[in-house]
LOKOL-860424 format. One record per residue: residue number from 1; residue in three letters; x, y, z of N, C-alpha, C in turn. Coordinates in nm, 3 decimals. Last residue first. Layout:
! residues N
> NUM_Ala_X_Y_Z_X_Y_Z_X_Y_Z
...
This chain:
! residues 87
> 87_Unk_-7.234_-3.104_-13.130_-7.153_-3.019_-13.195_-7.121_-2.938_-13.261
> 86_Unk_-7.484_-3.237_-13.187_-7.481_-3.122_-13.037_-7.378_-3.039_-13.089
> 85_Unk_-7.422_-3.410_-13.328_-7.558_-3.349_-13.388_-7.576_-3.209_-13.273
> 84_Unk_-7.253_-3.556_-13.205_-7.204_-3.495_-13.377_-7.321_-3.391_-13.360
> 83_Unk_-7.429_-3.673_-13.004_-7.304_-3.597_-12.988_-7.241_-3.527_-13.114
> 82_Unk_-7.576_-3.820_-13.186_-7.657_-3.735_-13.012_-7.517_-3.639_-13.027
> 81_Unk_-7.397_-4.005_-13.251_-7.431_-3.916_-13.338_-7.558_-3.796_-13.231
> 80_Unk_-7.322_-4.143_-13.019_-7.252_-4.060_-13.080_-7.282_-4.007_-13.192
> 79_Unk_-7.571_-4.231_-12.903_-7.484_-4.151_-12.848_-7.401_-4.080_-12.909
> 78_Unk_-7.630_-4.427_-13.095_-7.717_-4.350_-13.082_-7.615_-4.234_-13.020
> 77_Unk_-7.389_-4.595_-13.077_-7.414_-4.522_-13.200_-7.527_-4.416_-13.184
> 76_Unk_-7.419_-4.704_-12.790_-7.269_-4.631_-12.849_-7.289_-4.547_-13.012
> 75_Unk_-7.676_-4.836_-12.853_-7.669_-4.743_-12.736_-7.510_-4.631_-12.739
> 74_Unk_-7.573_-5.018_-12.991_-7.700_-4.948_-13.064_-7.706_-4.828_-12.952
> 73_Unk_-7.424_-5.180_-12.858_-7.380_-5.093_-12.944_-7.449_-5.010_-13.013
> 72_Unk_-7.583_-5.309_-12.631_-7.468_-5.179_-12.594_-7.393_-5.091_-12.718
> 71_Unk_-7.712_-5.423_-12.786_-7.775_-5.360_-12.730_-7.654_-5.249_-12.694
> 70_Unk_-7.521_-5.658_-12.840_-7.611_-5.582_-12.957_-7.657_-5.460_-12.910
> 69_Unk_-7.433_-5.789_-12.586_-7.394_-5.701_-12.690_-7.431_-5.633_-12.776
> 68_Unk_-7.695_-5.846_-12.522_-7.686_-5.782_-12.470_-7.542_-5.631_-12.545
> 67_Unk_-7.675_-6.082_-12.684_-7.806_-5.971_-12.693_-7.765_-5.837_-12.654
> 66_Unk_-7.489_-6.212_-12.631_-7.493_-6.186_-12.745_-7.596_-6.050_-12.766
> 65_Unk_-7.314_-6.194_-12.326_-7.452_-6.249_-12.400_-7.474_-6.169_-12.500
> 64_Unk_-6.994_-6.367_-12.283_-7.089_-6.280_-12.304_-7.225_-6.282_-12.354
> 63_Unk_-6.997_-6.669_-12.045_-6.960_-6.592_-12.186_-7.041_-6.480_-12.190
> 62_Unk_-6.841_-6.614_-11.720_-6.973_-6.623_-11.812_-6.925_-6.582_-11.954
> 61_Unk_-6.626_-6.833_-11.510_-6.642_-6.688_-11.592_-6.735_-6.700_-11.729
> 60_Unk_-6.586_-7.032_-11.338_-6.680_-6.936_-11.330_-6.674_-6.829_-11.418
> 59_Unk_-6.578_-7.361_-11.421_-6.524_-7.198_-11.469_-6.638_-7.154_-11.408
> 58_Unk_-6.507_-7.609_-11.153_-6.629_-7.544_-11.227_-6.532_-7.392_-11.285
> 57_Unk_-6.285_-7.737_-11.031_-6.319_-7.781_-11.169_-6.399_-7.658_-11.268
> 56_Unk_-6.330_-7.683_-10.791_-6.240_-7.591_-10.842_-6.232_-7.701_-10.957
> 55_Unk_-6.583_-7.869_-10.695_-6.564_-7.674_-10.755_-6.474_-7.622_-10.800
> 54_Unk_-6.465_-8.129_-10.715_-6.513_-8.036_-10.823_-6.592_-7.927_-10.823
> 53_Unk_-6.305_-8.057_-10.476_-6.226_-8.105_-10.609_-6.313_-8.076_-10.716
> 52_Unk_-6.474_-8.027_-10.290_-6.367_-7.910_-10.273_-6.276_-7.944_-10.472
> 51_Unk_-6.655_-8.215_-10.278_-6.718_-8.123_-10.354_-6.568_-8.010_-10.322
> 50_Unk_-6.443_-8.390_-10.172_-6.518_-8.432_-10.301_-6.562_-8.313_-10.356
> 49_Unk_-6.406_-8.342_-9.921_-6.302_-8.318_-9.959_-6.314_-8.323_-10.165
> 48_Unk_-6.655_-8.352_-9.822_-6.641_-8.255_-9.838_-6.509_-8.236_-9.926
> 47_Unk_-6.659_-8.649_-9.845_-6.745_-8.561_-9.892_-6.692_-8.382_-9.951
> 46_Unk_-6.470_-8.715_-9.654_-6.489_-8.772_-9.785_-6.543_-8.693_-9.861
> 45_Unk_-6.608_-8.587_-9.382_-6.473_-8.544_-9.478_-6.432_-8.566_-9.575
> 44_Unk_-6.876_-8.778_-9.353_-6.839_-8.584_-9.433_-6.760_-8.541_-9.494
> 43_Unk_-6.747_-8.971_-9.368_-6.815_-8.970_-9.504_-6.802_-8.792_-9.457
> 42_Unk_-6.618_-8.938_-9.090_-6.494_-8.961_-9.230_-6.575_-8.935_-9.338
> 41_Unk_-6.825_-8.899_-8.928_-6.723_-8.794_-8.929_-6.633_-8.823_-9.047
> 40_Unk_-6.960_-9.182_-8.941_-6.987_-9.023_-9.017_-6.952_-8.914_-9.040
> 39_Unk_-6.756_-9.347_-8.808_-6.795_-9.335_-8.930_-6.834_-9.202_-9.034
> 38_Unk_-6.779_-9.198_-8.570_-6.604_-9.181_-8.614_-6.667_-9.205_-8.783
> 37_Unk_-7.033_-9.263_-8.502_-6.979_-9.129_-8.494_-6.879_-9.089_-8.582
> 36_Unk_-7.046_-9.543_-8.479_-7.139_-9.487_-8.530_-7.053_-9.322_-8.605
> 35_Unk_-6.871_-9.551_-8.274_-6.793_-9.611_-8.381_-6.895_-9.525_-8.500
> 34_Unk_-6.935_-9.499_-8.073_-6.854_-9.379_-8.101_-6.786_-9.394_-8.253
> 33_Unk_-7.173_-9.611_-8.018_-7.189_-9.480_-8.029_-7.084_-9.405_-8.109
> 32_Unk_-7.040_-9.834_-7.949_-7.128_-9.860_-8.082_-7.138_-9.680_-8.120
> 31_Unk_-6.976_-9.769_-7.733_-6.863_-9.821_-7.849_-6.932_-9.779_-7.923
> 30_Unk_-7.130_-9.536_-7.551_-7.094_-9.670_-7.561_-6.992_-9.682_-7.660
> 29_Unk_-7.294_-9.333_-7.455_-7.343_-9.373_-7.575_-7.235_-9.499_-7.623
> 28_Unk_-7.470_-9.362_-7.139_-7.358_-9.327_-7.218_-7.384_-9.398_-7.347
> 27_Unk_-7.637_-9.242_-6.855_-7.636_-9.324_-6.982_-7.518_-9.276_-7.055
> 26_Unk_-7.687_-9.305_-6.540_-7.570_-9.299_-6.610_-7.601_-9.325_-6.782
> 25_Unk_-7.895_-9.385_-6.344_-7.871_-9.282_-6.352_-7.781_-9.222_-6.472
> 24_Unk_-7.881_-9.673_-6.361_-7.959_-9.647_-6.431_-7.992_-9.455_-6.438
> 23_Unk_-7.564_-9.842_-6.427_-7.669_-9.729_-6.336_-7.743_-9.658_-6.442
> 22_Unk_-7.569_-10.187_-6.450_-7.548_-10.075_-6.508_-7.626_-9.945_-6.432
> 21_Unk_-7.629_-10.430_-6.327_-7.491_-10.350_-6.291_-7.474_-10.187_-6.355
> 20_Unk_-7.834_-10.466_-6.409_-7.822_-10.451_-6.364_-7.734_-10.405_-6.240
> 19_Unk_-7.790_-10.600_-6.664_-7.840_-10.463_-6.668_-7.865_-10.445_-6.523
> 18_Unk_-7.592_-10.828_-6.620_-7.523_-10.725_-6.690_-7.631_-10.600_-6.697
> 17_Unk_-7.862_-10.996_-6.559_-7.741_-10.917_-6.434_-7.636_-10.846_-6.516
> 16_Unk_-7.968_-10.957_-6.779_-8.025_-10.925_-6.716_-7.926_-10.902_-6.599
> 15_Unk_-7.764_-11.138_-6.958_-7.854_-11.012_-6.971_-7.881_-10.925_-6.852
> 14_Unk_-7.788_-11.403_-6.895_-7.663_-11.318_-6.833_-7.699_-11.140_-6.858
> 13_Unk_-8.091_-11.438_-6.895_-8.001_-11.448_-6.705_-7.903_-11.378_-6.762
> 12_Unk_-8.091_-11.489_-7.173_-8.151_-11.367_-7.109_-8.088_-11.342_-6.924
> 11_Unk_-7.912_-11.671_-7.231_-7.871_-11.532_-7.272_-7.943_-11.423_-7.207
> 10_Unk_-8.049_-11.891_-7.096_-7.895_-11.828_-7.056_-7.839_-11.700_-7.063
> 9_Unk_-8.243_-11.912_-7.301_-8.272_-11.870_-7.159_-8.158_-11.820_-7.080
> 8_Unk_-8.122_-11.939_-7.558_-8.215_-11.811_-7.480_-8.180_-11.765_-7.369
> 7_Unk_-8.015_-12.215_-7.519_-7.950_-12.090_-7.488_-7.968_-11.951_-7.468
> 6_Unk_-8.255_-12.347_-7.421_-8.183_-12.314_-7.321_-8.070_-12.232_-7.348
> 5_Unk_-8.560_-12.149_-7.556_-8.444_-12.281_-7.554_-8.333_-12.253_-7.457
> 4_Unk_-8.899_-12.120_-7.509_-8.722_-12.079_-7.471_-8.653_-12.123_-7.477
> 3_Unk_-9.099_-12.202_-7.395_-9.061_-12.204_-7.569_-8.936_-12.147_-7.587
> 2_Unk_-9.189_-12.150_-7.102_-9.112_-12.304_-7.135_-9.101_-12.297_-7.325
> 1_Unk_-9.199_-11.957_-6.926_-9.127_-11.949_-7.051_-9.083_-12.086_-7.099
């Protein structure tokens, strides 16, 4: 490895006996793991706390549909002359 500069080379020796203290039976997910974690656990809650503010923005109550009105009254006049005409 002589293109190695000597702080490389340092970094890889202390490396290397820091992995070797480590058991290689043992993995754990570390700092980085938990920091990773704690992050994404707050954007959910961010999140979620986001879509909780604008659903209770959204109306849920539909206007009527115009058609449909039309329809229920042509169905109330047929009926009641159906009914004069039975009488």
């Amino acid at each position: 490895m002589p293109d190695m500069s000597a702080s490389a080379s340092l970094a890889m020796t202390q490396l290397a006996t820091l992995a070797k203290e480590v058991d290689e039976d043992k993995v754990t997910p570390g700092v980085l793991g938990f920091i990773i974690f704690a992050v994404m656990a707050l954007a959910v809650w961010g999140l979620m706390k986001s879509m909780n503010r604008h659903m209770s923005r959204v109306d849920f109550k539909e206007a009527p549909d115009p058609k449909a009105d039309a329809g229920e009254a042509q169905d109330s006049t047929a009926s009641g002359t159906a009914k004069s005409q039975r009488g």
